[in-house]
C-alpha positions in Angstrom: -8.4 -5.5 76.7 -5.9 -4.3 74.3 -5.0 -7.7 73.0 -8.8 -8.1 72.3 -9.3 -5.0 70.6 -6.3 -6.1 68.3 -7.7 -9.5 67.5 -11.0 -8.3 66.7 -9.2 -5.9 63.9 -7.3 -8.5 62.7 -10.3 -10.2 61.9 -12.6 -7.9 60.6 -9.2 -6.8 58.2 -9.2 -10.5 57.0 -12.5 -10.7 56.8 -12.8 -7.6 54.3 -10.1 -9.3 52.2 -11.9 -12.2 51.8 -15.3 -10.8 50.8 -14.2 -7.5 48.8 -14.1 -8.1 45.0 -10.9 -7.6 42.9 -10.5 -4.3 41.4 -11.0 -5.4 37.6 -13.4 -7.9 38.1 -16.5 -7.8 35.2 -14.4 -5.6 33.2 -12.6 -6.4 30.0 -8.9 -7.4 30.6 -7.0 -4.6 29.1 -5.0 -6.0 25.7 -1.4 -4.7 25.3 -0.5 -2.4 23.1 2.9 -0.8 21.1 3.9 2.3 19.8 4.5 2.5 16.4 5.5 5.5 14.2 2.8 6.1 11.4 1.2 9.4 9.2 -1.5 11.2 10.1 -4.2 13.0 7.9 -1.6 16.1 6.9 0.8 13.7 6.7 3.0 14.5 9.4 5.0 11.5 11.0 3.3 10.7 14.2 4.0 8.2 17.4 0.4 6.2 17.6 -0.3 3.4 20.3 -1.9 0.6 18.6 -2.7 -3.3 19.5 0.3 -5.7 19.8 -0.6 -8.7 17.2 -4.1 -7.3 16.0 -6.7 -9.7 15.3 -9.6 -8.1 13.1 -8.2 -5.8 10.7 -9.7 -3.7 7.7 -7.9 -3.4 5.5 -8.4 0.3 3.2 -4.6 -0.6 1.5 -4.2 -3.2 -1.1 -0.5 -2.8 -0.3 -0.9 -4.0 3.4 -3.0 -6.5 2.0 -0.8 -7.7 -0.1 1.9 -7.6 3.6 -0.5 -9.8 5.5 -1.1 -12.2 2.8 2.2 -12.7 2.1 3.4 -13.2 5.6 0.2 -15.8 6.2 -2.2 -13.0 7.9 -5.3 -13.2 5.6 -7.3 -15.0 7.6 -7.4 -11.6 10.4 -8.9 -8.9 7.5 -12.4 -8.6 8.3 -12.9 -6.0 6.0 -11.6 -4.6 2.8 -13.0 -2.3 -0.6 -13.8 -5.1 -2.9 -14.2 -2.6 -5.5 -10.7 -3.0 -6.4 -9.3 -6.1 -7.6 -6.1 -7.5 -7.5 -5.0 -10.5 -9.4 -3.1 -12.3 -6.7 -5.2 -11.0 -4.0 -8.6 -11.7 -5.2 -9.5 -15.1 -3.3 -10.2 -12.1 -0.3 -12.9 -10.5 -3.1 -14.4 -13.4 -3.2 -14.3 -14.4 0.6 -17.9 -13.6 1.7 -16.5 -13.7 5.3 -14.5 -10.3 4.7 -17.5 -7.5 5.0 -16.8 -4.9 1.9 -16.4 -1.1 3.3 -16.7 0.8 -0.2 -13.8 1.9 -2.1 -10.3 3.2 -1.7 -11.4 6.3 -1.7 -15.3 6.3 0.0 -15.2 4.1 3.0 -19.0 2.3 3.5 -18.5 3.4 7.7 -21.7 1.6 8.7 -20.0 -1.5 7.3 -16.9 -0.8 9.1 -18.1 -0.2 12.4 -20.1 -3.1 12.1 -16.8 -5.0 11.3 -15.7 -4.3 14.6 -12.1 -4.0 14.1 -9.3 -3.7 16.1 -7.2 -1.9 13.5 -7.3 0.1 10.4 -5.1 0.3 7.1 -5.4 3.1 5.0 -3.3 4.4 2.3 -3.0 8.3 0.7 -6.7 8.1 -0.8 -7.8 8.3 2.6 -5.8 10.4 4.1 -8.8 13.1 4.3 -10.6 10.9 6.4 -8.3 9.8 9.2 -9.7 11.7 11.9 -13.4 10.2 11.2 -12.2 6.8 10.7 -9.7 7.2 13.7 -13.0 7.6 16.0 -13.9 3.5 15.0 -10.5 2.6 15.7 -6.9 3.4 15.8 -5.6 4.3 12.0 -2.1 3.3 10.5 -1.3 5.4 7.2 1.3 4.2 5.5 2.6 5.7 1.9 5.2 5.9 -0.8 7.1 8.6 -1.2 9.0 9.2 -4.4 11.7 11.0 -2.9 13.0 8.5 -0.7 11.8 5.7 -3.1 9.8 3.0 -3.8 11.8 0.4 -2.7 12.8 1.8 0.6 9.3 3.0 1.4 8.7 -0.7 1.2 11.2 -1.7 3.1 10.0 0.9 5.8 5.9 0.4 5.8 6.3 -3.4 6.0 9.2 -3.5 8.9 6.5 -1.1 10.3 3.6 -3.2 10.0 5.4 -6.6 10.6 6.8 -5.2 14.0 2.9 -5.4 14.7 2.8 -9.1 14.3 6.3 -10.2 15.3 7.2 -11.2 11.9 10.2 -8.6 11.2 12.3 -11.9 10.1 10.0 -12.9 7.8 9.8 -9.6 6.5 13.5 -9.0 6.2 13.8 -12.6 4.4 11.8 -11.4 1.8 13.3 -7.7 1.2 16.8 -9.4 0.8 16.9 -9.4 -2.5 15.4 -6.8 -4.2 18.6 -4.4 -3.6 20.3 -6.4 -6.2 17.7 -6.6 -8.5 17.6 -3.1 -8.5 21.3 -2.5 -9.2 20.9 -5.2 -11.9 18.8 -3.1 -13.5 19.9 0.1 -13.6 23.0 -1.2 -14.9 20.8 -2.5 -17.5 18.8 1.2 -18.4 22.3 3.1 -17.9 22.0 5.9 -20.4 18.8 4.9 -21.8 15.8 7.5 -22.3 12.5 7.0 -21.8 8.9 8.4 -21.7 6.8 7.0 -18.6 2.9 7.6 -18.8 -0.6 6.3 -17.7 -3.2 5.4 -20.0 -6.4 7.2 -18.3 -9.8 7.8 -20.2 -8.6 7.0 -23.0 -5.7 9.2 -23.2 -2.3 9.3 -22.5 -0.4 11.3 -19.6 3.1 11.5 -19.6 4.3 10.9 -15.5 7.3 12.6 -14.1 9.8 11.3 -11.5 8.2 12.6 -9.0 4.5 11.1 -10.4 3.0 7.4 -10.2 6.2 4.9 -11.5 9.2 7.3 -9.9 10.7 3.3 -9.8 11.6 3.6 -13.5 13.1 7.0 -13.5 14.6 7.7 -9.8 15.6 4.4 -8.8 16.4 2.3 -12.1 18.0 5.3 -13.6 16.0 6.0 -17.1 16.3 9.5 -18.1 12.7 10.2 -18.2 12.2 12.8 -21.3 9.1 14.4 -19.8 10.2 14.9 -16.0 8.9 18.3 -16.1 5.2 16.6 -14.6 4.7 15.7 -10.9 0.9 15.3 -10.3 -0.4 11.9 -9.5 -2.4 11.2 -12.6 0.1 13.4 -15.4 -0.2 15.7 -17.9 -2.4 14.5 -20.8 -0.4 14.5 -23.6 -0.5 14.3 -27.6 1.1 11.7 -29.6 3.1 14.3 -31.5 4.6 14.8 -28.1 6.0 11.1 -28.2 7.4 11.1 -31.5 9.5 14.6 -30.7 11.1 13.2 -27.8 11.3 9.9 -29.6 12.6 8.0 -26.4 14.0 4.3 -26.6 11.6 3.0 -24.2 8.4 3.9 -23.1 6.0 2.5 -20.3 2.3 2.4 -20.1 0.5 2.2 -17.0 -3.2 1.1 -18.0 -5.5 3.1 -15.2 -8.7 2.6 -17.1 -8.0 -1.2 -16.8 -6.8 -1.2 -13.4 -10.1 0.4 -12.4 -12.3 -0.8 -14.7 -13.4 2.1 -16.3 -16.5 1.2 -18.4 -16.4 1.9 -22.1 -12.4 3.0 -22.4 -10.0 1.5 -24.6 -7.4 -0.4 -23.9 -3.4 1.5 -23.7 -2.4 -1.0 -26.5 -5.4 0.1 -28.1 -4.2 3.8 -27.6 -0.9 3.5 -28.2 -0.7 1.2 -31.5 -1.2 4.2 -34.0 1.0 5.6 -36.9 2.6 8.4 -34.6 3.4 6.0 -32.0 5.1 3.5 -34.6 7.8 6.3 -35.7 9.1 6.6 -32.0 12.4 4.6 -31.6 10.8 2.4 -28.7 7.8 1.4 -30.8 10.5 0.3 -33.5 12.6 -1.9 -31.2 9.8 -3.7 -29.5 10.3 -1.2 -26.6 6.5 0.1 -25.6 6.3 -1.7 -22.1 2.8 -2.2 -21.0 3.2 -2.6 -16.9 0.9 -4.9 -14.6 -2.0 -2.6 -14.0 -3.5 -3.6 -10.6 -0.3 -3.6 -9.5 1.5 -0.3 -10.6 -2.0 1.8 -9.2 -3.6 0.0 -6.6 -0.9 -2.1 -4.9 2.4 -0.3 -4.7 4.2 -0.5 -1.8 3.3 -4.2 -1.1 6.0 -6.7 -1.0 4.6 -9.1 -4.0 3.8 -6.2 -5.9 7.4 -4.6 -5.6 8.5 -8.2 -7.1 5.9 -8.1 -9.8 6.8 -4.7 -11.0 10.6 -5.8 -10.6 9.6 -8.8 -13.1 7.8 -6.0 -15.6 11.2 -4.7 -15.6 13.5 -7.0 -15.9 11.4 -8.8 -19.0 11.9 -5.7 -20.6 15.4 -4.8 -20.1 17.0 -7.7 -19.7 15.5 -9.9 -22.4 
């Protein structure tokens, strides 16, 4: 009697294993995920677990855009601002594929959600809005910081973002060289003065070192005559200014053409003017316009960090 009652629950046990349905079945299979190390909306350095090699990406940072099109990643943005334009990066503009989401610094979240991505860029314009974008989908802020420098905040955000995608060799390979680039240069602007300033409604603000364009001052070494400014857009400032500090070389960041600002002149328009002409750096051929797109809306990107390298080097070592 006992062996029968033992056969008879062997059976109905293999019977139940045969007929019950696996645990995950008609759910989504789970996709891995990492842990990366990223800012949140104060800004504070935060560990965030995202999705290993992401496939559908908005993009809210022309710098990251300017990452994943340099390492061959375009074809994942679903959605970027097309408001802003960048030379080198406007075939994604014009890709009718990519859904716009606003502006760098008002995201269009209908058309976000409705891009369905699996992962968000945003830079420091955004910052204000991580939490509501973080409910669409996780958010990876990644910055410059003047302090630390341009250079090595690039080398940090796009080890960060290529560790993502498996593409850290790639990333290194093209990082290589800028070090000596930059020593190349600063050998070049060793004791040299300069003023450093953006060219914004039609008027001109001297930047300090810790301001848009620290590259010039902290890293290539120019003694920057007006350091005394640190907000992001400057201090507007007179030509009279220019000609008492009279610097050797001075460097214009065109905002109003970088974002298109309707009815503004142009900086050379600005700058060519009888006061400006006295200045040592207007005399030697010195006034340095810089790549606009790429000084304000794409720094941190590996491309861009060459362009503005190249603005530099075809005015100091010509």
């Amino acid at each position: 009697m006992k062996k029968l009652a033992v056969f008879m629950a062997a059976g109905l046990l293999m019977l139940t294993a045969c007929t019950a349905k696996p645990q995950n079945e008609g759910q989504s299979e789970s996709k891995p995920t990492m842990t990366i190390t990223t800012l949140n909306g104060n800004q504070e350095r935060v560990s965030l677990e995202v999705p290993a090699d992401p496939q559908r990406i908005a993009v809210l940072d022309m710098a990251v855009l300017d990452m994943l099109d340099s390492w061959g990643l375009g074809g994942r943005v679903v959605g970027m601002p097309k408001s802003s334009t960048v030379d080198y990066l406007k075939t994604y503009n014009e890709n009718e594929a990519i859904v716009n989401l606003g502006t760098l610094k008002e995201v269009d979240r209908e058309a976000l959600m409705a891009s369905e991505p699996d992962l968000i860029f945003i830079g420091g314009r955004l910052s204000a809005q991580y939490d509501a974008l973080s409910e669409i989908a996780p958010v990876v802020y990644l910055s410059t910081d003047a302090e630390l420098g341009i250079v090595e905040s690039v080398k940090q955000n796009a080890m960060t973002v290529a560790s993502l995608f498996n593409m850290e060799d790639k990333a290194k390979e093209q990082l290589a060289g800028f070090d000596s680039r930059i020593e190349t240069l600063r050998q070049a602007a060793e004791g040299k003065t300069a003023v450093i300033g953006m060219v914004t409604s039609s008027n001109f603000n001297t930047l300090g070192n810790g301001s848009r364009c620290s590259l010039i001052g902290n890293e290539i070494g120019f003694t920057n005559l007006a350091n005394d400014i640190d907000s992001t857009h400057g201090n507007e400032s007179s030509m009279e200014l220019l000609v008492k500090l009279n610097p050797e070389y001075i460097f214009v960041l065109d905002r109003d053409s970088a974002i298109n600002t309707e009815g503004a002149k142009l900086a050379e328009e600005v700058m060519k003017n009888e006061l400006t002409a006295k200045t040592l750096a207007a005399q030697n051929g010195n006034i340095v316009y810089l790549t606009p797109t790429v000084w304000y809306l794409a720094e941190g990107g590996i491309t861009a960090l060459d362009v503005m390298l190249q603005d530099l080097e075809a005015a100091l070592l010509k």
